[in-house]
C-alpha positions in Angstrom: 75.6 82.3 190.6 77.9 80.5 192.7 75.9 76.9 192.0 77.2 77.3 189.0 80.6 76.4 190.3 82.6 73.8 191.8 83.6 74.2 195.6 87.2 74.0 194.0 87.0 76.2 191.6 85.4 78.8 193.7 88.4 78.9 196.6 91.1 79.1 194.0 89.4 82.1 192.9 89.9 83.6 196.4 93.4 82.2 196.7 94.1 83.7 193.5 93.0 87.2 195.1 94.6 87.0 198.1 98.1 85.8 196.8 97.6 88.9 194.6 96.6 91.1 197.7 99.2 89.8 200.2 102.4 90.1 197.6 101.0 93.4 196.9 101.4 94.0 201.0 104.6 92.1 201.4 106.1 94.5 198.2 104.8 97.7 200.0 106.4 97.1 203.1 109.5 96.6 201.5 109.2 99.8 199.7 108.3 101.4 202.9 111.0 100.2 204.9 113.5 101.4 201.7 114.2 97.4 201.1 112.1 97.9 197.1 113.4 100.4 195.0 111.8 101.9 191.9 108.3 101.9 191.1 105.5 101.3 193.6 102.1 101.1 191.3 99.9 98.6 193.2 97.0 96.5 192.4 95.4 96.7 195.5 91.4 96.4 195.0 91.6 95.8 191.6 92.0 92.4 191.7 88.8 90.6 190.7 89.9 91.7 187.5 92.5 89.6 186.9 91.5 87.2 188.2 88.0 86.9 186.7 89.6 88.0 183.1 92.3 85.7 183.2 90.3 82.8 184.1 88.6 82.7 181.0 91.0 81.9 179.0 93.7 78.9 178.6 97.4 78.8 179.5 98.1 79.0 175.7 96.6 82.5 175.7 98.3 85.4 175.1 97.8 88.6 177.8 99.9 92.6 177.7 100.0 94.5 181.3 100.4 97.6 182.4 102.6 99.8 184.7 100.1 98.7 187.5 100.6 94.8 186.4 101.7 92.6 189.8 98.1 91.6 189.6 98.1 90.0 185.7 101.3 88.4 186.4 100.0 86.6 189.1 97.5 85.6 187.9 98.6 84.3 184.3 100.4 81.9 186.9 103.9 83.7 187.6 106.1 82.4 190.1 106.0 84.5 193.2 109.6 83.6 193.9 110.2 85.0 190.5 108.0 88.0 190.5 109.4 89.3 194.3 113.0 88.5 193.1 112.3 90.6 189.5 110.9 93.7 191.6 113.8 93.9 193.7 115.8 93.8 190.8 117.9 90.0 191.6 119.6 87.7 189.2 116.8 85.3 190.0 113.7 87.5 188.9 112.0 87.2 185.6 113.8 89.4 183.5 117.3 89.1 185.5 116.4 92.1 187.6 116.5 94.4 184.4 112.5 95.0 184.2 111.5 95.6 187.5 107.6 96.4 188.7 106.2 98.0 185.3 108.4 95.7 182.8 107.8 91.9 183.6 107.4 89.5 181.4 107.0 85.9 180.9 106.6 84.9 177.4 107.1 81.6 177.8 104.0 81.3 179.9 102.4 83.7 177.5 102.6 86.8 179.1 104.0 89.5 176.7 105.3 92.0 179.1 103.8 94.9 181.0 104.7 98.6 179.9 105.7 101.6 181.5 104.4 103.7 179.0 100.1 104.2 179.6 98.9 102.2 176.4 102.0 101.1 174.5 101.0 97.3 175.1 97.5 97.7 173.2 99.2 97.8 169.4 101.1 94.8 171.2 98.5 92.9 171.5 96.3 93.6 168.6 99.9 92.3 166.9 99.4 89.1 168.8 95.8 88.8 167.3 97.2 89.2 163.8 99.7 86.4 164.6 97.0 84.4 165.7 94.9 84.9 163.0 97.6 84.2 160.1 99.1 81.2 162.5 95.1 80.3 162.5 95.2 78.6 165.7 91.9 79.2 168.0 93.9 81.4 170.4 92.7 85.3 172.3 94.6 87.6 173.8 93.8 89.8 176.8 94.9 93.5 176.8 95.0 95.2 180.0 94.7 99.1 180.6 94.0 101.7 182.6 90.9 104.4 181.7 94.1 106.8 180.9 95.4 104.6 178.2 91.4 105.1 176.5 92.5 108.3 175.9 95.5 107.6 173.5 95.9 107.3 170.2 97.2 104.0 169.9 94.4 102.9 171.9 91.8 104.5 168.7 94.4 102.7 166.1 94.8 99.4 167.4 90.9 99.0 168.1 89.8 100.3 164.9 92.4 97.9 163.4 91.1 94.4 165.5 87.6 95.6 164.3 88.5 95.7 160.7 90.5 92.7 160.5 88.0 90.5 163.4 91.5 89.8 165.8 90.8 88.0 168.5 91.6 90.5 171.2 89.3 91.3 174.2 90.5 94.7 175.3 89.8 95.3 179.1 89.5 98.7 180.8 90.2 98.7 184.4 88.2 101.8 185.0 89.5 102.9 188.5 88.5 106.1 187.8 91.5 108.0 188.0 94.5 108.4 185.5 97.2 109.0 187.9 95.3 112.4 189.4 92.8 113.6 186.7 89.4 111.9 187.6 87.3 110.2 184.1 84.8 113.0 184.9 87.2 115.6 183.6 88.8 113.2 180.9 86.2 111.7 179.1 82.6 113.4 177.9 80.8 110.5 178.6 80.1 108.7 181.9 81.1 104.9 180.4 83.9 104.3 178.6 82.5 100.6 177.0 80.9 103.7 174.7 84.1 104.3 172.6 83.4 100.4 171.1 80.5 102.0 169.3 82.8 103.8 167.3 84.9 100.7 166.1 81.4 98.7 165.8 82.5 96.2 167.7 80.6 94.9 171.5 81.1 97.5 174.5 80.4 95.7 177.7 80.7 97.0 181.6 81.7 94.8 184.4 81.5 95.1 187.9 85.2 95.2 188.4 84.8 94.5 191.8 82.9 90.8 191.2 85.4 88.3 190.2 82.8 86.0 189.0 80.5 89.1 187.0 84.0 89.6 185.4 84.8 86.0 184.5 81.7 85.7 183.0 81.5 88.8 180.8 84.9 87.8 180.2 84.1 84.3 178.3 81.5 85.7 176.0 84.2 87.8 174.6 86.4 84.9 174.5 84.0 82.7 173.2 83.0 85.5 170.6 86.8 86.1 169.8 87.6 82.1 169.3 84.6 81.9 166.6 86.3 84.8 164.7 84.0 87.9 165.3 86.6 89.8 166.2 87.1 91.8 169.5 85.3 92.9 172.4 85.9 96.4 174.4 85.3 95.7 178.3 85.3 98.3 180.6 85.9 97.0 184.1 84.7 99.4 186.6 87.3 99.3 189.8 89.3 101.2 192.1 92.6 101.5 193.3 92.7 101.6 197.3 96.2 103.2 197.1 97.7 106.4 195.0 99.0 106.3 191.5 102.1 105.6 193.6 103.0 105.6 197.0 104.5 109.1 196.9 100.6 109.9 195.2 99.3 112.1 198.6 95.8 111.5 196.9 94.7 115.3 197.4 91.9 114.5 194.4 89.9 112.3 195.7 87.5 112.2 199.4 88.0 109.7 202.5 84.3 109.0 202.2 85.0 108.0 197.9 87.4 105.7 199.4 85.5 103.9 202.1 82.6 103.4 200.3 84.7 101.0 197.3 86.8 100.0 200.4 83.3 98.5 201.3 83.0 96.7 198.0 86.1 95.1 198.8 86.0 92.1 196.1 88.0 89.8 198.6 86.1 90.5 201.8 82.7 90.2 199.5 83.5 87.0 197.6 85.4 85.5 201.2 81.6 85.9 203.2 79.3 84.9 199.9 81.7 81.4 200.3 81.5 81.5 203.8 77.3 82.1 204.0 77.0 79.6 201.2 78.3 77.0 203.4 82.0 76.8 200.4 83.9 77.6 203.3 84.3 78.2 207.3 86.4 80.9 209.2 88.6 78.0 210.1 89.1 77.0 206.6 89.1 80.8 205.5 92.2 81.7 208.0 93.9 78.4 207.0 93.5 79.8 203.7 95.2 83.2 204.3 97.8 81.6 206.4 98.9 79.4 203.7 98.9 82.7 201.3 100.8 84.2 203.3 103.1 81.7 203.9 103.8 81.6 200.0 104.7 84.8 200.3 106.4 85.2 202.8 108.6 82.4 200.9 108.6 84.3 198.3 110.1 87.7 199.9 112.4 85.6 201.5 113.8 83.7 198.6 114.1 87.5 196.6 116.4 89.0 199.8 118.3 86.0 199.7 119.0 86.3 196.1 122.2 87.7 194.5 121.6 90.9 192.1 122.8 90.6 188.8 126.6 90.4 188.0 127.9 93.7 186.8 128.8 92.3 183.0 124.8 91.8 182.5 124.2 95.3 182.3 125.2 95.0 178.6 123.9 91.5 177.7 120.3 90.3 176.1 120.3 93.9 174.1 120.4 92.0 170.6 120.7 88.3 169.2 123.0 87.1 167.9 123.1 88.5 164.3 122.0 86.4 161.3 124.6 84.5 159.4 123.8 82.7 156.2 127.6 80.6 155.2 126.0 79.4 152.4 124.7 82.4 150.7 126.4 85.4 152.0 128.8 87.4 150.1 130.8 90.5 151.6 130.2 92.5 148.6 129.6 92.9 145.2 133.7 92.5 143.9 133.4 89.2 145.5 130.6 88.0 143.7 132.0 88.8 140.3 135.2 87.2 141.3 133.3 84.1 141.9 131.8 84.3 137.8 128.5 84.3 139.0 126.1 85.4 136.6 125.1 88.9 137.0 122.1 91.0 135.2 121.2 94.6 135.9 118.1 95.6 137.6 117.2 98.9 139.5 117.0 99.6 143.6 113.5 98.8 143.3 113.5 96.1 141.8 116.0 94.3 144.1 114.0 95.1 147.2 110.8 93.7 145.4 113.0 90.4 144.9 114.0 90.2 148.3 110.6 90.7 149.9 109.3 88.1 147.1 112.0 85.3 148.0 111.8 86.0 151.7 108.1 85.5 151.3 108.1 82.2 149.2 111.2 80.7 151.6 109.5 81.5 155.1 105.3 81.7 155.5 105.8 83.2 158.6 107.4 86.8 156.3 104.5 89.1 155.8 104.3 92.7 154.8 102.1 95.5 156.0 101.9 98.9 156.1 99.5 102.1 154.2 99.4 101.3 150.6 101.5 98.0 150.4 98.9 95.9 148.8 96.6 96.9 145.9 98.6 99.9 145.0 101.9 98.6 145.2 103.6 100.8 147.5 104.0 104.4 147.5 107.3 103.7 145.4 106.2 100.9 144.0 108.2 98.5 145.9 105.6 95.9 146.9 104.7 96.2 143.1 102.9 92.7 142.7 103.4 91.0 145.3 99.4 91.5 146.9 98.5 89.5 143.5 101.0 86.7 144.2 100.5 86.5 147.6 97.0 87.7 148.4 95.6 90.1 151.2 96.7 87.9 154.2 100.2 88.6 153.9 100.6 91.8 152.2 97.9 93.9 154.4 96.8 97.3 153.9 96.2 99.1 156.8 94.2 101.9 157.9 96.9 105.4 158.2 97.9 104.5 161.7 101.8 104.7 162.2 101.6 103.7 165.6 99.2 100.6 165.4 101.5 99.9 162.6 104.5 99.5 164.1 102.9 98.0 167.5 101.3 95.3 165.4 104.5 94.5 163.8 106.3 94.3 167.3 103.0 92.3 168.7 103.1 89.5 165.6 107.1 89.6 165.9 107.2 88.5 169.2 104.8 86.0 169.0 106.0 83.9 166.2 106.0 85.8 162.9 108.0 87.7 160.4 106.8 91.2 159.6 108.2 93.5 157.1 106.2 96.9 158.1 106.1 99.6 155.6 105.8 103.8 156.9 105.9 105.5 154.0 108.3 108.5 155.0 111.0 108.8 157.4 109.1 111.7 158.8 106.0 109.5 159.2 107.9 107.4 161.9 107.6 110.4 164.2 104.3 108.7 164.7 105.8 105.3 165.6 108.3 106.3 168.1 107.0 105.2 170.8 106.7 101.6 169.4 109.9 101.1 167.4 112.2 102.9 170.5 110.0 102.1 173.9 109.0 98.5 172.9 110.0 96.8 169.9 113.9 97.8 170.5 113.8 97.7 174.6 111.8 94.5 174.6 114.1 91.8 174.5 116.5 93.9 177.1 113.9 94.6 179.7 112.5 91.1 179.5 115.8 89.7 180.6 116.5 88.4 176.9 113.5 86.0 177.1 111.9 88.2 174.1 112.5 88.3 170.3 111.1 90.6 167.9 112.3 89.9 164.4 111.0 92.4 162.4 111.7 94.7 159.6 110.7 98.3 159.7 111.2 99.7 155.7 110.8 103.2 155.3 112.6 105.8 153.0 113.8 109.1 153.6 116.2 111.8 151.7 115.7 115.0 149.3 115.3 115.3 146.0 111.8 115.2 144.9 110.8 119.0 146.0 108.5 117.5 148.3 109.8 119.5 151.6 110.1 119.1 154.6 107.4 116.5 156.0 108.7 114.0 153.0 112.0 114.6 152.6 114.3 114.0 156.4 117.2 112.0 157.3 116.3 111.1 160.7 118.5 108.4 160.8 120.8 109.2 163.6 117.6 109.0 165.8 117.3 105.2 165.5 121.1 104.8 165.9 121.5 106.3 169.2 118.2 104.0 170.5 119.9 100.5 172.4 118.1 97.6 171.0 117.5 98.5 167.3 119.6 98.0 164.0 119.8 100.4 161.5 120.4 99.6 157.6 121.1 102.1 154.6 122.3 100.5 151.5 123.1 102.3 148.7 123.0 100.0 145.7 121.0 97.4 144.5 123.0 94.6 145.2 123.4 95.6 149.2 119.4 96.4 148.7 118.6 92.6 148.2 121.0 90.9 150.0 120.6 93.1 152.9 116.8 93.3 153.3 117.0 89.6 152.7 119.4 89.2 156.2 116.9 91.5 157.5 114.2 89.3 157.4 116.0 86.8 158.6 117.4 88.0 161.4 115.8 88.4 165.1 116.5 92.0 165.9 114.1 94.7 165.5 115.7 96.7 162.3 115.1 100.1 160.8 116.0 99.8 156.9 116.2 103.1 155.0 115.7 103.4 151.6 116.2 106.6 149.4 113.4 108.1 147.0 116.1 109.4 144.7 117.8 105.7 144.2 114.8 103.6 143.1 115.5 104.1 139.4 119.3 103.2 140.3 120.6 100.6 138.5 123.4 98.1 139.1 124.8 94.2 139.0 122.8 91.7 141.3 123.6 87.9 140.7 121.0 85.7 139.3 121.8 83.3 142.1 120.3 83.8 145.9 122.3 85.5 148.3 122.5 87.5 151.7 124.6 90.0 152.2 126.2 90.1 155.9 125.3 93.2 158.5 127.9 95.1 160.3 130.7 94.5 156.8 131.4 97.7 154.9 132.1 98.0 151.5 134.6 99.5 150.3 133.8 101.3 146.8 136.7 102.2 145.8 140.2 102.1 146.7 142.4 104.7 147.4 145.5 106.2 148.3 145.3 109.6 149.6 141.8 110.5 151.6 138.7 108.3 153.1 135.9 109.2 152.6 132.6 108.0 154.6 129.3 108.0 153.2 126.0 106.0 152.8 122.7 105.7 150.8 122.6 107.9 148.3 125.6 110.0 149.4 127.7 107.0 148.5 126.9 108.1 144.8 127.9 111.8 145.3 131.6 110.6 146.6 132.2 108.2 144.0 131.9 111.0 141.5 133.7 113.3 143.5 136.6 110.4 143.7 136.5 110.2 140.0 136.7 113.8 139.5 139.3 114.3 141.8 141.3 111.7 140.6 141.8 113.8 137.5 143.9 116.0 139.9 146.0 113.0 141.4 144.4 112.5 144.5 143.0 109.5 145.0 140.1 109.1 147.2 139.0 105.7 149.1 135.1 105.6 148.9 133.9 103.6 152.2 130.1 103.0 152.5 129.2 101.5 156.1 125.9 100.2 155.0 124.8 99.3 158.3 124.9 102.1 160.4 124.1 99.8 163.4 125.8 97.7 163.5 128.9 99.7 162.5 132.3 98.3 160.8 134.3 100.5 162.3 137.7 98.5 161.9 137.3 98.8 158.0 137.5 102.7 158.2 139.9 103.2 160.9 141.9 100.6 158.5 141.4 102.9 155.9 142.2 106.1 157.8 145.5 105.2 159.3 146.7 104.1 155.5 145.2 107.5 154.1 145.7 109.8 156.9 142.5 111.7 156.6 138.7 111.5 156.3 136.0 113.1 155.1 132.5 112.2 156.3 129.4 112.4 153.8 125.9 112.1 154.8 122.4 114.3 154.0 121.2 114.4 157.9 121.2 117.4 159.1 125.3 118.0 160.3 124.5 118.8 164.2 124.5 115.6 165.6 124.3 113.7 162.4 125.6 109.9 162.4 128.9 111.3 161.1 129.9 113.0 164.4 129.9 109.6 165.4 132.2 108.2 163.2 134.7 111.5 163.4 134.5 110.9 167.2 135.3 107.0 166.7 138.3 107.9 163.9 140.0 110.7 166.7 139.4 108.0 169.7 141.0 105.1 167.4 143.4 107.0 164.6 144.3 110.3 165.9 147.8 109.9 165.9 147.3 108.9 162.0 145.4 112.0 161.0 147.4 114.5 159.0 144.3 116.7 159.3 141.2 117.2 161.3 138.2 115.0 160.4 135.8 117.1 157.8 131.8 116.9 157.9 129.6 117.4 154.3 126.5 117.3 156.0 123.0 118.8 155.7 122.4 122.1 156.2 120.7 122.5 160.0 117.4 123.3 158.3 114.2 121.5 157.6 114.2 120.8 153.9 113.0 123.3 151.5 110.5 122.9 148.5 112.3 125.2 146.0 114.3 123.0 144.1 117.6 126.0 144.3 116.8 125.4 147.9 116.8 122.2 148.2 120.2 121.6 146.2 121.9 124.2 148.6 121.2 122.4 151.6 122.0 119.0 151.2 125.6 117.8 150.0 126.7 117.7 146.3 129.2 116.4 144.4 130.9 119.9 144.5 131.0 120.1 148.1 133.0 116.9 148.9 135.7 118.3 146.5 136.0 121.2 148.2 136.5 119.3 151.7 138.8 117.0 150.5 140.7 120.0 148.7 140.4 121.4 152.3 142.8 119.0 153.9 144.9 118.0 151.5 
């Protein structure tokens, strides 16, 4: 085998492997001696796999890590400096200090990031392979994952997704046999794990994890394989750790005589004496070797000490972009626009979202849209009514019912050059896609020091109304507002509909944009002309004199006939819809509040802990000394959402009940 290489070639392999092994060392003894803090999941044995894997592909590869990811870094060609200076959490690390050991990144150089979370990276990089495939460039990705991460189901969607749509991502299964404590004998009924690819029909291959070469190797044929377009390849690299999960891990599961015998198949000791016995290398030239490895690192341990950590103020930069700003096109509200003339013609909610995806989609090729039921059908509302016609299957993809893979993919293809718009049908449905939307797409760009963006748009629609209970009709809005790292958009009309989905799209921040089922059929004035409308402006609806009152999506409609009505009683009511829930105008209502002197605060969320505790708590810390009266909730009743329809109106707001709150204070 090794004829097959060039002297060269063959040593940087090694070098690779022992500049893996020796930071390793260097970063243990610092955590040892209390020096590291935070995690200590090492890749100690295990690194013929990365190094074999990663030298199969070129630098303008893409590859996602794990919690147990030095080893990928390194070899994807990170900065030692940079990686020893990122796990001891300095200015001068990789991500600014703010990732540490199971969260670096260097997407620059390709690598998307490692996760903390066993198998959140796989929808990552099956995302990447989408990208790749709609960018059509020749490109792979490598995903790294433990034999734990097999187990999950994003692993099942995300696979089952590259095989349907042929990505070009070679999934790779560093098999070391134990996920954290439970051994693959108890976890899986199989002995092999390469078996699961049968399921996805896709190639299930087993490499000798401890063979840098037999890993390389296996490695390019899924490479090569991926770069013709035949889609992905499940490897299953069979390896060991030498150390526990962690180094608090007292390894109680496992034998001594387990570990000596893969101790024996050390892949550095085996691959240093098949150089050495080929004639590659001497001992003198093999100790040179090391000492210049270890001079590296040494350097590099050095150079983190010496660094400075992170001024205090970054703690609360690189959590968002800078927000999107058309000056050309963006209009505060509809009032404006009709004081400007422009033409206007009514069209329904629906309708105004279809436009928006529709002119995102004709201005920027990069705007796509995916999600169950998007394409051929239209959308389970019928808002991507259309569009799979105008702008075929490539960019308005159906996918398999797979929430997580969903919004994974979305997050992968976001951060690697594209625009998605992804679709979950139902608020409730997101439950599914937690992990994704809150763990990676929205904590991405933080953790990785700001050096990520993931501009995309997840659409989904919630509220009652339909007598379609509980699992189709929440409010789990508040959820998404309390997560760092993720806007959250509810417009209410179709005017804010369009213009707002359209700065969506545009905009690099991850952003959750509610719809309501009850508003599709909503009509109202949108301008014939193109326009955005701005995020973090509220609207005020209607002016008033007497009361504010606070309310969004389809509660905004509710309050505006309560104002009317009580108008017809002499008090008049100032309608304030927010819009963006994140981020939040909060100077227009506080404005509002100190001229009325009380508020009333409208939404359908359930009221314990509902997004308007936020707002009362923001009106008390900013007005109090204006309030005439306590701040009043209409909220949700604190129940999942009934299917009888006399059920369902009695526990979500009405008309009636903001009359009686404001009556209530006044």
């Amino acid at each position: 085998m090794l004829e097959k290489y060039a002297p060269e070639e063959l040593t940087w392999y090694l070098r690779q492997m022992m500049r893996i092994r020796k930071f390793e060392e260097a970063y243990m003894d610092l955590l040892m001696r209390d020096i590291a803090k935070g995690a200590s999941h090492l890749y100690i044995g295990q690194e013929a796999v990365a190094v074999g894997a990663i030298a199969a592909i070129r630098k303008d590869d893409y590859i996602t890590s794990t919690h147990r990811g030095h080893g990928h870094c390194i070899a994807k060609g990170a900065d030692l400096k940079l990686m020893m200076a990122e796990l001891l959490g300095k200015a001068t690390g990789y991500c600014k200090g703010k990732g540490g050991s199971m969260h670096v990144a260097d997407v620059s150089a390709g690598n998307l990031g490692a996760t903390g979370i066993v198998g959140s990276n796989i929808p990552i990089a099956t995302g990447a392979g989408l990208s790749i495939k709609m960018r059509r460039t020749d490109q792979v990705v490598l995903c790294f994952f433990g034999d734990g991460a097999a187990n999950t189901g994003a692993f099942h969607e995300s696979l089952n997704m590259a095989a349907i749509w042929k990505l070009p991502v070679i999934y790779i299964c560093e098999n070391n046999l134990y996920g954290m404590s439970v051994s693959v004998k108890r976890a899986f009924p199989f002995e092999d794990i390469a078996e699961r690819a049968k399921g996805y029909n896709i190639p299930g291959v087993i490499a000798d994890g401890m063979d840098v070469l037999n890993v390389k190797e296996t490695v390019e044929k899924a490479v090569e394989r991926a770069r013709k377009g035949e889609g992905p390849t499940l490897i299953e690299c069979k390896t060991y750790r030498y150390y526990g999960h962690s180094l608090s891990d007292p390894r109680r599961y496992r034998t001594r005589e387990e570990e000596e015998f893969w101790r024996s198949r050390d892949p550095i000791r085996s691959f240093s004496k098949k150089l050495v016995d080929a004639g590659i290398l001497d001992e003198v030239r093999l100790k040179a070797l090391e000492e210049e490895v270890s001079k590296e690192v040494s350097e590099a341990v050095e150079f983190a000490l010496n660094s400075p950590y992170p001024p205090i103020e970054s703690a609360y930069e690189d959590v968002y972009t800078e927000m999107y700003v058309d000056t050309k096109t963006s209009m505060r509200d509809l009032a404006t626009a009709r004081k400007m003339g422009l033409k206007m013609r009514k069209i329904n909610y629906r309708q105004a979202l279809n436009e928006a995806l529709r002119e995102e989609m004709l201005r920027d090729e990069r705007v796509f849209i995916m999600g169950e039921d998007v394409g051929i059908y239209g959308g389970a509302y019928g808002v991507t009514r259309g569009l799979y016609d105008e702008f075929g299957p490539e960019r308005v993809i159906d996918t398999p019912i797979s929430e997580a893979a969903i919004a994974g993919a979305a997050a992968g293809a976001a951060m690697t050059g594209m625009r998605p718009v992804a679709e979950i049908m139902y608020i409730d449905f997101i439950t599914l896609a937690m992990d994704q939307i809150v763990n990676i797409a929205a904590k991405n760009r933080y953790m990785f020091g700001g050096k990520s963006i993931v501009p995309v748009v997840y659409r989904t629609q919630a509220g009652a109304g339909r007598g379609i209970a509980a699992h189709h009709s929440g409010s789990w809005e508040a959820w998404f507002v309390h997560a760092p790292g993720i806007f959250v958009v509810m417009p209410s009309t179709p005017f804010d509909a369009k213009g707002l989905l359209k700065t969506c799209i545009r905009d690099n921040n991850p952003i959750l944009f509610i719809e309501h089922k009850m508003l599709y059929n909503v009509e109202g004035e949108v301008p014939e002309v193109e326009y955005t409308v701005p995020l973090g402006v509220a609207d005020v609806k209607r002016q008033g004199t007497d009361v504010t009152i606070i309310a969004y999506s389809r509660m905004v409609h509710f309050a505006l006939e309560a104002a009317e009505e009580l108008s017809k009683e002499g008090i008049e009511a100032e309608v304030i819809d927010p819009r963006t829930l994140k981020p939040l105008d909060i100077d227009t209502i506080i404005s509002s509040v100190k001229k009325t002197h009380r508020a009333v605060i409208v939404h359908e969320a359930c009221k314990t802990c509902g997004f308007g505790a936020e707002i009362a708590a923001l009106i008390m810390e900013k007005a109090f000394d204006y309030l005439d009266a306590p701040v009043v909730r209409v909220a949700g009743a604190d129940v999942p959402i009934p299917m009888s329809p006399v059920l369902e109106i009695e526990v979500i707001p009405s008309k009636e009940k903001i009359i009686d709150a404001v009556k209530s204070i006044i």
